[in-house]
C-alpha positions as CSV (number, residue, x, y, z in Angstrom):
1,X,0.0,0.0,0.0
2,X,2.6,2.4,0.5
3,X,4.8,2.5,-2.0
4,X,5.3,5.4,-4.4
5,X,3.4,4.1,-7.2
6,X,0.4,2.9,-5.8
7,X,0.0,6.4,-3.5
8,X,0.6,8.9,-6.2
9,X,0.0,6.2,-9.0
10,X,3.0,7.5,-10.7
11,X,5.9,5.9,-11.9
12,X,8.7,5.8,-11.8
13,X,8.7,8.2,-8.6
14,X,11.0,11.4,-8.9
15,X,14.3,12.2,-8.1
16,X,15.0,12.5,-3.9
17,X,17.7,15.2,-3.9
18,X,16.7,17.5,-0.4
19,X,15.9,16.1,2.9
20,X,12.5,16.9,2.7
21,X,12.1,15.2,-0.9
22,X,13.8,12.3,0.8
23,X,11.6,12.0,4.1
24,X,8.7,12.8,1.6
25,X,9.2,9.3,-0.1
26,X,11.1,7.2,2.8
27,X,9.0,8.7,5.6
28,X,6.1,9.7,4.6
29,X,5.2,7.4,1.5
30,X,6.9,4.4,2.8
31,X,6.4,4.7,6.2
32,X,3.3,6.7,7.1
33,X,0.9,5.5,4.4
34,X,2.1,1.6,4.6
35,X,1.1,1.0,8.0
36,X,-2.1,-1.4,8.2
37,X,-3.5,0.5,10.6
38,X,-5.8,2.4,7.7
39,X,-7.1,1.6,4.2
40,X,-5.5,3.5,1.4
41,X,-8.7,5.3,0.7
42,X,-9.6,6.0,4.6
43,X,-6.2,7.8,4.3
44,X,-6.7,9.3,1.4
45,X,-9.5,11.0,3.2
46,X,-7.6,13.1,5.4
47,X,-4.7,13.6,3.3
48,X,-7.3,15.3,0.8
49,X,-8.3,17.4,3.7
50,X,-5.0,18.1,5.0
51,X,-3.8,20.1,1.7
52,X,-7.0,21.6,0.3
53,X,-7.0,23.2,3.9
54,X,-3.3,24.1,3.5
55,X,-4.3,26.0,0.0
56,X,-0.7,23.7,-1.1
57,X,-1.4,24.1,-5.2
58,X,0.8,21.4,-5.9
59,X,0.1,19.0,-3.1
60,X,-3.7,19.3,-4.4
61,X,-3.3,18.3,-7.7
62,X,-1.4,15.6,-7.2
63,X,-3.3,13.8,-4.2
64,X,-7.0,14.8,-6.4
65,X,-5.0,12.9,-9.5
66,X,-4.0,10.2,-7.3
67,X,-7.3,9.4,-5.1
68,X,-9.0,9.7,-8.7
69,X,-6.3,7.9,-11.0
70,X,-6.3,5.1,-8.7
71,X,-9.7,4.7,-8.6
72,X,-9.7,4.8,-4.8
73,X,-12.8,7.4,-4.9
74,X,-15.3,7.8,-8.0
75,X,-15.6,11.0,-9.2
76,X,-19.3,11.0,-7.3
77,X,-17.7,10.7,-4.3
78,X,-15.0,13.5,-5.1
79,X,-17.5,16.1,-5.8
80,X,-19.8,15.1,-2.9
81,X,-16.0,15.4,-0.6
82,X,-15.7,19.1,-1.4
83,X,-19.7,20.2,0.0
84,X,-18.6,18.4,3.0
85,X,-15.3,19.6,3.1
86,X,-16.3,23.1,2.3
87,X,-18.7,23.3,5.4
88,X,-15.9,22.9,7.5
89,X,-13.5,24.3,5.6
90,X,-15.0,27.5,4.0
91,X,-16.4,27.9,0.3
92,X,-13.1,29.4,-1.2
93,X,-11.2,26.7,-0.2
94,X,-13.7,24.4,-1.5
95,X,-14.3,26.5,-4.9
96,X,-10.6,26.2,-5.6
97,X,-10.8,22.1,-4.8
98,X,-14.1,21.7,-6.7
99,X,-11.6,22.9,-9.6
100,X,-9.0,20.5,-9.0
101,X,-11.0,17.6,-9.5
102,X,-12.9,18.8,-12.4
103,X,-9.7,19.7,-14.1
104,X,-7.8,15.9,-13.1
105,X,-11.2,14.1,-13.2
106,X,-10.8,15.3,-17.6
107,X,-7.3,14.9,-17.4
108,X,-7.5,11.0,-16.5
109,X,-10.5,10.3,-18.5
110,X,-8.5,12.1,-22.0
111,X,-5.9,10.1,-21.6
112,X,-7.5,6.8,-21.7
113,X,-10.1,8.2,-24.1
114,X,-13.2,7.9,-22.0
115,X,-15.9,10.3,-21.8
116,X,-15.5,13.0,-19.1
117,X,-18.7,14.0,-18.6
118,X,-20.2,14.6,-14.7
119,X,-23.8,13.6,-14.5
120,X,-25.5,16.4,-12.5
121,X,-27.3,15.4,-8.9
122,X,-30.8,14.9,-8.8
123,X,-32.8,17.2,-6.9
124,X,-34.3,15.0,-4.8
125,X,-30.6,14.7,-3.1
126,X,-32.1,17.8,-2.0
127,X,-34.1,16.9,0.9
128,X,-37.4,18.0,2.1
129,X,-38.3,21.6,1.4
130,X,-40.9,21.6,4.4
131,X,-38.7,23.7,6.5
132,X,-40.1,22.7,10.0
133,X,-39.8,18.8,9.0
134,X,-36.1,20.3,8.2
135,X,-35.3,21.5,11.0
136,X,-36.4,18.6,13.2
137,X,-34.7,15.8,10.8
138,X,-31.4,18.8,11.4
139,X,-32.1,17.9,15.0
140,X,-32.2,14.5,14.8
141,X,-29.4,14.1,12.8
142,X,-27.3,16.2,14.9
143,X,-28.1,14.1,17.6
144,X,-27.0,10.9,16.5
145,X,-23.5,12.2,15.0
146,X,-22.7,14.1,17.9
147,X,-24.4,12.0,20.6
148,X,-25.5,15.4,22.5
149,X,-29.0,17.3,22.6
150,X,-28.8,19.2,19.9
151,X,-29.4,23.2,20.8
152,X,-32.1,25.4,20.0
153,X,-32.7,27.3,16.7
154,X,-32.3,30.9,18.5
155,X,-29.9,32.5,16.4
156,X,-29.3,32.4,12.3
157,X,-25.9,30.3,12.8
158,X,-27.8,27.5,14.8
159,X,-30.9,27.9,12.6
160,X,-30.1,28.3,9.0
161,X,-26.9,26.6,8.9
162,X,-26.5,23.8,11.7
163,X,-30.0,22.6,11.9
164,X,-31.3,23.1,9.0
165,X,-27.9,22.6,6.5
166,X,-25.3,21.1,8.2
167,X,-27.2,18.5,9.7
168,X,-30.5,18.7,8.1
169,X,-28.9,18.2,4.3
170,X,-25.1,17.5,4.5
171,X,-25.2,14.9,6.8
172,X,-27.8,12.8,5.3
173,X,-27.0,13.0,1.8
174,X,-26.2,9.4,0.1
175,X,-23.1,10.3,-1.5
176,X,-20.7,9.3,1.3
177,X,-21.8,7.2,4.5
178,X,-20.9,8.4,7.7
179,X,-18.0,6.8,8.6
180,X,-16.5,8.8,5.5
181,X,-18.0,11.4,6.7
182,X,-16.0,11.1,10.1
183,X,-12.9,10.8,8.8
184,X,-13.0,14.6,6.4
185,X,-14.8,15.9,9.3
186,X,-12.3,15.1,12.2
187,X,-9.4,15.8,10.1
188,X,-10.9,19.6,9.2
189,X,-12.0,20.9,12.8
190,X,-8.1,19.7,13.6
191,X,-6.6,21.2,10.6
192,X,-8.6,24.6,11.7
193,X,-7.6,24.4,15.3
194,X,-11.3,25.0,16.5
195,X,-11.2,22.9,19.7
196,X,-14.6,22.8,20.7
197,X,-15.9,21.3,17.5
198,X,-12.8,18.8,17.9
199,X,-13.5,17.9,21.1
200,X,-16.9,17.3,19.8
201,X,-16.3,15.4,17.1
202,X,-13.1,13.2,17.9
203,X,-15.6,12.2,20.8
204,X,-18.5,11.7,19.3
205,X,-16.3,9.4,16.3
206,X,-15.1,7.4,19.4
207,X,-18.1,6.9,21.3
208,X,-19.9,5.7,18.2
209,X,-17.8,3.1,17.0
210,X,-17.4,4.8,13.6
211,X,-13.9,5.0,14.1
212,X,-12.3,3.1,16.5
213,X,-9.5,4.0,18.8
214,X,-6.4,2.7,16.8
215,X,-8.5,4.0,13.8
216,X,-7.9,7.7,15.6
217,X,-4.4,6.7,16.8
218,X,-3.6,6.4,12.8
219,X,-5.8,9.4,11.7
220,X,-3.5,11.5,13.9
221,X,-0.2,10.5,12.0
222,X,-1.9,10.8,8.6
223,X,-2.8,14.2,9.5
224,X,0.5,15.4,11.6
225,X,2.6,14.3,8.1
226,X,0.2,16.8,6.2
227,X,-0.6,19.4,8.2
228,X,2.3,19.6,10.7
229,X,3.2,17.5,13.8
230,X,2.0,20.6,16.4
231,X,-2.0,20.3,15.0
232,X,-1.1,16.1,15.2
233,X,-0.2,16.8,18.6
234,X,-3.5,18.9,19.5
235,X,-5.5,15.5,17.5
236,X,-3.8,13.1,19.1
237,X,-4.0,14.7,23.2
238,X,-7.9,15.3,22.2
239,X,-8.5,11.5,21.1
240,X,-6.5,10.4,24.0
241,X,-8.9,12.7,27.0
242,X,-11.9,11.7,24.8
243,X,-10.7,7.4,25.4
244,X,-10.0,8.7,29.0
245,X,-13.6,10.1,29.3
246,X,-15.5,7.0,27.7
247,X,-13.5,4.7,30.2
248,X,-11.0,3.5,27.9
249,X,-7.2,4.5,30.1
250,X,-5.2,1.5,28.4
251,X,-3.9,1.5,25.0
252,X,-5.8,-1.3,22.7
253,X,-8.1,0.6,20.0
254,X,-11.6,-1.5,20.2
């Protein structure tokens, strides 16, 4: 799984002439993204993330290419990655990523002369458009991903855009399941250093089952080799007070 060719699906792998291009390939390729701690596409997850949140140009091509070329994620599942990634992460960033993948998604499909074409969502992906049935499916939902009363719709933030979008549309729609869902979101709220919603959700990911302990334990090295080993640092003390706090002090991840 982790060697240079079936990561970036390119061969043969470039030249290694700085340390970093080095520990790029021996650390982070061979090391970090061969342990079996993680399938491929579960880390392809946060890696995605990771450098569409880091604005890194290069870095976002080549990991949109490579998640795509490999045929780890459909292009379905690409396009319905950015929504959720830009809730978390902001529309620009996700504007910018939304590009990326169009631009790769035609790239791959020229080159071995298939149609590049993206069939457009149907509506009824939408949801419902009764807005009080909305806002209590938003509740629901929020609910049972965060595993906390949900609060009340006094203000726009919590009204408009928790209840009724975040949870009452994102959340729900079929084109990822939640487990997927788990892994973009955890990695954004600790790639944007907001440490209430990490608390929240490293938490909620653990007390669910959706991702399990040594699940977390990898999604923390994944993300400290993309985004820095200070934000892996603040993932990885947060997963281990959240284990503390669900009665889990020893070290096995189940």
């Amino acid at each position: 799984m982790g060697s240079y060719r079936s990561v970036m699906t390119v061969d043969p792998p470039p030249e290694t002439g700085t340390p970093f291009e080095r520990a790029a390939r021996d650390f982070v390729i061979d090391q970090v993204w061969s342990r079996p701690g993680l399938s491929r596409r579960d880390r392809r997850w946060v890696t995605l993330t990771c450098v569409g949140a880091a604005d890194a140009p290069q870095s976002i091509e080549d990991q949109v290419f490579a998640a795509l070329n490999s045929g780890d994620m459909t292009i379905d599942e690409m396009l319905e990655f950015v929504l959720h990634f830009a809730v978390y992460n902001g529309w620009p960033k996700g504007s910018h990523l939304e590009g990326v993948i169009r631009r790769q998604w035609s790239r791959i499909q020229s080159e071995r002369g298939l149609d590049a074409a993206i069939r457009p969502p149907d509506n009824a992906t939408l949801g419902s458009t009764d807005w009080t049935e909305r806002i209590a499916e938003g509740t629901r939902e929020f609910i049972e991903v965060n595993l906390i009363d949900a609060p009340a719709p006094e203000t726009p933030y919590i009204h408009a855009g928790i209840l009724n979008f975040v949870f009452g549309h994102i959340w729900q729609r079929p084109g990822l399941c939640r487990r997927d869902r788990r892994f973009i979101t955890v990695a954004s709220v600790a790639v944007c250093d907001a440490a209430l919603p990490l608390a929240s959700h490293v938490g909620s990911a653990l007390e669910s089952g959706d991702i399990t302990k040594a699940e977390m334990d990898e999604i923390v090295l994944q993300l400290a080799a993309y985004s820095g080993f200070a934000k892996g640092e603040a993932l990885h003390y947060t997963a281990e007070n959240a284990w503390a706090r669900l009665g889990h002090r020893d070290r096995p991840g189940h």
